[in-house]
C-alpha positions in Angstrom: -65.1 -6.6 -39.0 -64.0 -9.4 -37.0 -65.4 -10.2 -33.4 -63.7 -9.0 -30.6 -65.8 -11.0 -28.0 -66.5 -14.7 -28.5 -68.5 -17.0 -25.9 -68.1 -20.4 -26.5 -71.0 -23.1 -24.2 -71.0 -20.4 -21.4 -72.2 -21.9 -18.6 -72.6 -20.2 -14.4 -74.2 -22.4 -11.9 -74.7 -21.1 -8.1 -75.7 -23.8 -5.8 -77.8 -22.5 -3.2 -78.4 -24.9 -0.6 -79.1 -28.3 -2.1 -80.5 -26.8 -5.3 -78.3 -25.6 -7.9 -79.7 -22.4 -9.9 -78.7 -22.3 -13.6 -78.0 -18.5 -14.1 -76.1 -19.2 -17.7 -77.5 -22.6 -20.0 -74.9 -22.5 -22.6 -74.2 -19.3 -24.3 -72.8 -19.0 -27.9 -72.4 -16.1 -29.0 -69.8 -13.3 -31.1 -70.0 -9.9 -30.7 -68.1 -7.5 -33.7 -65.3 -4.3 -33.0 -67.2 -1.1 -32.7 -70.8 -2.7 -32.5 -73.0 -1.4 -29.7 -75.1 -4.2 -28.9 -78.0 -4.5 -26.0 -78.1 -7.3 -23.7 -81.9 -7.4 -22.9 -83.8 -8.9 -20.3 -86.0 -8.4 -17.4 -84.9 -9.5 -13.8 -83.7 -12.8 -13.7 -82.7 -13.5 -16.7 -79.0 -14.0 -16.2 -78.1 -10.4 -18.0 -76.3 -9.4 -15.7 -74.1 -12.1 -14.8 -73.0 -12.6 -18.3 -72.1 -8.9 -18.1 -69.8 -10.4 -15.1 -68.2 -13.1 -17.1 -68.1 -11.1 -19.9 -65.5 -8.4 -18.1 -63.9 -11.4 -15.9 -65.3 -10.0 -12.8 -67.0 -14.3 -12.4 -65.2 -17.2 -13.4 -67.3 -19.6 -15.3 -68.6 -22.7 -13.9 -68.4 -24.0 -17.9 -66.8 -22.7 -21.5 -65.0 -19.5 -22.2 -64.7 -15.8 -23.0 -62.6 -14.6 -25.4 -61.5 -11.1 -25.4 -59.4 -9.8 -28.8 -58.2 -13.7 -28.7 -57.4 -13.6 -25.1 -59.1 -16.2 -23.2 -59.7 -14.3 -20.0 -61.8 -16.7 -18.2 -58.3 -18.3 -17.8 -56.7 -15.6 -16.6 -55.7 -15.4 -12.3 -56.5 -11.7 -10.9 -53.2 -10.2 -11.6 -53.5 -10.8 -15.1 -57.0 -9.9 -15.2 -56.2 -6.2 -13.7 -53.8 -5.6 -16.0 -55.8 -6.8 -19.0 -58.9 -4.6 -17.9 -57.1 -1.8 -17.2 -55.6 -1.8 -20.8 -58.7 -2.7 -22.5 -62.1 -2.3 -20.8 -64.2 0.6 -19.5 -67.2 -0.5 -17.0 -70.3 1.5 -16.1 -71.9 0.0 -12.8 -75.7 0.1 -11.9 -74.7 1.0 -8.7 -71.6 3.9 -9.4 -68.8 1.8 -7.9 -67.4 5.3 -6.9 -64.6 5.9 -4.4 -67.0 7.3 -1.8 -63.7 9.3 -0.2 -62.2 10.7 -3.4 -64.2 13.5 -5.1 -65.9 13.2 -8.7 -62.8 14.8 -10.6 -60.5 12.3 -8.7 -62.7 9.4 -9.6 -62.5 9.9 -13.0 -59.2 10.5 -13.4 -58.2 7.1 -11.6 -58.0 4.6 -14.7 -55.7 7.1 -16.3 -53.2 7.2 -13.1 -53.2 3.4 -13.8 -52.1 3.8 -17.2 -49.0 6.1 -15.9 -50.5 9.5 -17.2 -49.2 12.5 -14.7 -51.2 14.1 -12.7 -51.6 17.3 -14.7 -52.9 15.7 -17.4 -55.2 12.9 -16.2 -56.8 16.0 -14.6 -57.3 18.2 -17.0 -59.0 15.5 -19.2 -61.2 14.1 -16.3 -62.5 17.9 -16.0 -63.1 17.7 -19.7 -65.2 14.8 -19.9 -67.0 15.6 -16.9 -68.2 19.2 -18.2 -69.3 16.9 -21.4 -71.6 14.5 -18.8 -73.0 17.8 -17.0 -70.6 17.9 -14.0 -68.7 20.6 -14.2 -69.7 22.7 -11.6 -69.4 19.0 -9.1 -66.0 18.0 -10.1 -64.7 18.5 -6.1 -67.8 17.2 -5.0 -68.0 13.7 -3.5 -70.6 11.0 -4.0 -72.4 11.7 -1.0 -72.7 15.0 -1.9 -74.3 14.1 -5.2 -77.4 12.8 -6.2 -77.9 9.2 -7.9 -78.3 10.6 -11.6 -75.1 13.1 -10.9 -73.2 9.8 -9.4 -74.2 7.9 -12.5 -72.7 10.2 -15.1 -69.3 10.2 -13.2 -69.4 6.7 -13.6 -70.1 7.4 -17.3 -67.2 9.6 -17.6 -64.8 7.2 -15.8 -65.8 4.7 -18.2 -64.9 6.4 -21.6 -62.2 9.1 -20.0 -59.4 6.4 -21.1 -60.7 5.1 -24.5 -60.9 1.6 -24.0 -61.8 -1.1 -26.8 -64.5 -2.2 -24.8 -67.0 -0.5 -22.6 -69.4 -2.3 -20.3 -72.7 -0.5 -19.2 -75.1 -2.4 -17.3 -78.1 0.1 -16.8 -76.0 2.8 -17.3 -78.6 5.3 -17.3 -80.7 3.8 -14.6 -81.1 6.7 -12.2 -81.0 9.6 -14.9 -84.5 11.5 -16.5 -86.1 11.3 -19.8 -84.1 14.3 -21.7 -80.6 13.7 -20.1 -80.6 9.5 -20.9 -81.1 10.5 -24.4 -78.5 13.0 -24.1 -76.3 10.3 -22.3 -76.9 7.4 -24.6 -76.6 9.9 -28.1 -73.2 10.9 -26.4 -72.1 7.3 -25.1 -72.7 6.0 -28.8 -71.5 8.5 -30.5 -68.2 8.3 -28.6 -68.3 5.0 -29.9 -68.6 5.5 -33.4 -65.5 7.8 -33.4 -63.1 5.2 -32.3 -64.8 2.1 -33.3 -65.3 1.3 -29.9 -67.7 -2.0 -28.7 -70.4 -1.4 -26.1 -72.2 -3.9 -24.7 -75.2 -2.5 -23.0 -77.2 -4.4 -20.5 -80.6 -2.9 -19.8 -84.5 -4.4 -19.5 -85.3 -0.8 -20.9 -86.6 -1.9 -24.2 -86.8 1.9 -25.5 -83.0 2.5 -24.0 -82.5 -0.9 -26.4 -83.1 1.1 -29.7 -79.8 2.9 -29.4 -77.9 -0.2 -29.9 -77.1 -1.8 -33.8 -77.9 -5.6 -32.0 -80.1 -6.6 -29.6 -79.7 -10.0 -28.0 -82.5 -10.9 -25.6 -82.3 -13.5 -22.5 -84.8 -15.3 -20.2 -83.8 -17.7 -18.0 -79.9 -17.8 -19.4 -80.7 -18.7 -22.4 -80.5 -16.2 -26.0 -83.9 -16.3 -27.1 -84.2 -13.5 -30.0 -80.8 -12.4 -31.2 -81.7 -9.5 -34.2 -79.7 -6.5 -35.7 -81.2 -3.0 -35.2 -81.1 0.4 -37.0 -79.9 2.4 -33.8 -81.7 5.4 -33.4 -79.0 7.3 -32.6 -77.9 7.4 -36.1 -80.8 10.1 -36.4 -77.9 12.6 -35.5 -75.7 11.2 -37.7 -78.3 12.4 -40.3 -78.9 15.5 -38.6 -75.6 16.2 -39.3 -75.4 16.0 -43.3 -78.2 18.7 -43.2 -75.6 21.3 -41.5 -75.2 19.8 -37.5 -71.2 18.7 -38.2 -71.2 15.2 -35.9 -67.7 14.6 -35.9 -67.0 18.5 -35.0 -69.3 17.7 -31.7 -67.4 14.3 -30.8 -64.6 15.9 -31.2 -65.5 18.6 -28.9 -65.7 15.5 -26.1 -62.6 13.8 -27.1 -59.8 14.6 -24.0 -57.0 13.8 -26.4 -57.8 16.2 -29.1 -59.0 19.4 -26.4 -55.8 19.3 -24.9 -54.8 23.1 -26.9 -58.2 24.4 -24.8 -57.8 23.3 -21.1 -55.3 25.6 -20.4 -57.9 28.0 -21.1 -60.9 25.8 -19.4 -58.5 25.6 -16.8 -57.9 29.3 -16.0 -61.9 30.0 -16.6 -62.0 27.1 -13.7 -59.8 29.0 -10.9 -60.9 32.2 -12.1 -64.9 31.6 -11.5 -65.8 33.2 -14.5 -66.8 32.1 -18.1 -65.0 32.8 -21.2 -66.9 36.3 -22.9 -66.1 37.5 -18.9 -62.8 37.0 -19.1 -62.9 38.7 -22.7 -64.5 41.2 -21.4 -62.5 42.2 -18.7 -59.2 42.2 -20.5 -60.6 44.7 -23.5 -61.3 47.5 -22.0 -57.3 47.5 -20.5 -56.5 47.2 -24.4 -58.8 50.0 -25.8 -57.5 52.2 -22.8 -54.0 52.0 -24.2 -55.1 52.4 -27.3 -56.6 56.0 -26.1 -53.5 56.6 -24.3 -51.5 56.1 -27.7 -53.9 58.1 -29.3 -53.7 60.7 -26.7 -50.0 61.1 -27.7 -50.6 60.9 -31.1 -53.2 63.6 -31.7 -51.3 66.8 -29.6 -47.8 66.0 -31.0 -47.8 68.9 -33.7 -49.1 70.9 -31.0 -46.3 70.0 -29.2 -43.9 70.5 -31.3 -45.1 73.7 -32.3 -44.7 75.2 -28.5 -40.8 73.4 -28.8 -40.1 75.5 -31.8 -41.6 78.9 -29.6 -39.6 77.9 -27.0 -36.3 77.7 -29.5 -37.4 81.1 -30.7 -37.8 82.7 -27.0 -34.3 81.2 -26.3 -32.9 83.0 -29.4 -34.3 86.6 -28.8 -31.5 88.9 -28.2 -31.8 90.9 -24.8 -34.1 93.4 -24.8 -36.0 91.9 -27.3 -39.6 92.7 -26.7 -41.5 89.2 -25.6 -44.9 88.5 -27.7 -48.3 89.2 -25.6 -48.7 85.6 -24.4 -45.8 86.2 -22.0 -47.2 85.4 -18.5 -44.1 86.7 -17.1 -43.3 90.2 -18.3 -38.9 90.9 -18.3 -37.7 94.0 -17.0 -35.8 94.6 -19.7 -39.0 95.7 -22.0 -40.5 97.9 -19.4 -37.0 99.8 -19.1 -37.4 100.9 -23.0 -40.7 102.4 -22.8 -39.4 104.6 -20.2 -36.5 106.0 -22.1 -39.0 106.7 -25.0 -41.4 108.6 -22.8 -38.2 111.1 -22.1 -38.0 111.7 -25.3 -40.9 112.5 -26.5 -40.6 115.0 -23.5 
């Protein structure tokens, strides 16, 4: 594959005071479609601000950055909007989240840029986020959420739109042991499915293994630049010995859940999970099904009492009635008497 990133004698300089502080010494790099690679580095080492010129959020003090060909360092504000919001998901150390808008509506903002309705961008926002952990915070806002909880809506933001390109720096920063490897396994695999790039900037050497290249900085300058066999393909083997992978990213995939959120949206509003729901509606069905079988099981029954009736309607008068009568006629009674007289 060719490279969708390419820095060309990258150079940032901030002058503090009379000093000038080199941050970036002349960065050369190339980074492929759908590799995952790890910027590494403790602080200080000018990670971070390559992350910034990188996405365009810094201009350069020297060189370029070349995104699919387009040279965004070049690029005024307007165009560089436009061109992120097509193109690039970010993942902030510190959220970035819209401290008045709630988790659900944060997520769902890149996708209002794009011109997706309402409806929709909703109903995948609440997809993703259930797939991060969230789905029981999407009307929560950050401040009623804890750092990890905040992180993984900025996780979700990210990816909710598909972009070529997602940024991460530290993206799992504030999160524990068992859910960053959750994260990171979901974040790459993701990834995989639609040849996505990730450029992860961590000093978390262990976080560093999920990534296929790790570049490593001091000072601004690359000073180990080596592939890696991500450990995240683990799952990938996993999944030839019966654990389907691409069944699972699919399962996280807005665009292809879109036949279940009606469903996941009426087990939203109606508080209760799916074998609820199922539960509450079969006993209404096996109840008509007694009713039916109610009508079904007494219709000779019934039609045999229709044909007495016929009969009963038939009799001539003066007809004795059978035993069963609960009314006895008078007619009957009358020709009893008459033979009493004449045995008499």
């Amino acid at each position: 594959m060719g490279a969708i990133i390419k820095i060309e004698n990258l150079y940032k300089v901030y002058p503090i005071g009379k000093e000038k502080v080199v941050a970036l010494g002349g960065l050369n790099l190339e980074i492929e479609k759908g590799q995952i690679c790890c910027i590494l580095g403790t602080s200080g080492s000018g990670k971070s601000t390559l992350l910034n010129q990188l996405a365009g959020l810094e201009k350069p003090t020297k060189g370029r950055v070349l995104i699919g060909g387009v040279n965004i360092s070049a690029l005024n504000e307007g165009q560089l909007a436009r061109f992120r919001q097509q193109n690039i998901g970010f993942i902030f150390q510190s959220y970035n989240l819209l401290q008045s808008y709630s988790a659900l509506e944060n997520v769902a903002m890149p996708l209002m840029f794009r011109g997706i309705g309402k409806g929709l961008r909703n109903r995948r926002a609440k997809v993703i986020l259930k797939q991060v952990g969230l789905g029981k915070r999407m009307y929560h806002k950050p401040a009623q959420m804890s750092g990890g909880q905040q992180q993984r809506v900025g996780i979700a933001r990210a990816f909710v739109a598909k972009p070529k390109i997602v940024f991460a720096d530290e993206p799992t920063g504030n999160l524990d042991t068992k859910t960053t490897r959750e994260v990171m396994e979901l974040m790459v695999a993701l990834c995989r499915k639609h040849q996505q790039t990730l450029v992860l900037v961590t000093h978390d050497r262990e976080l560093a293994l999920y990534a296929d290249r790790i570049i490593t900085l001091i000072d601004g300058k690359v000073v180990d630049d080596r592939p890696n066999q991500s450990i995240a393909l683990s799952a990938q083997q996993g999944a030839q010995n019966g654990e389907n992978l691409s069944e699972v990213v699919d399962t996280l995939l807005p665009d292809e859940l879109q036949q279940n959120e009606d469903a996941a949206e009426d087990e939203k509003q109606s508080g209760e999970n799916l074998n609820e729901v199922v539960d509450t509606l079969l006993p209404d069905e096996l109840q008509q099904n007694e009713d039916a079988g109610e009508d079904e099981n007494p219709a000779e029954p019934s039609a045999q009492t229709q044909q007495d009736e016929k009969e009963e309607t038939a009799q001539p008068v003066g007809q004795e009635e059978t035993p069963d009568s609960l009314h006895p006629q008078p007619k009957p009674q009358s020709n009893l008497e008459k033979e009493d007289e004449e045995k008499q």
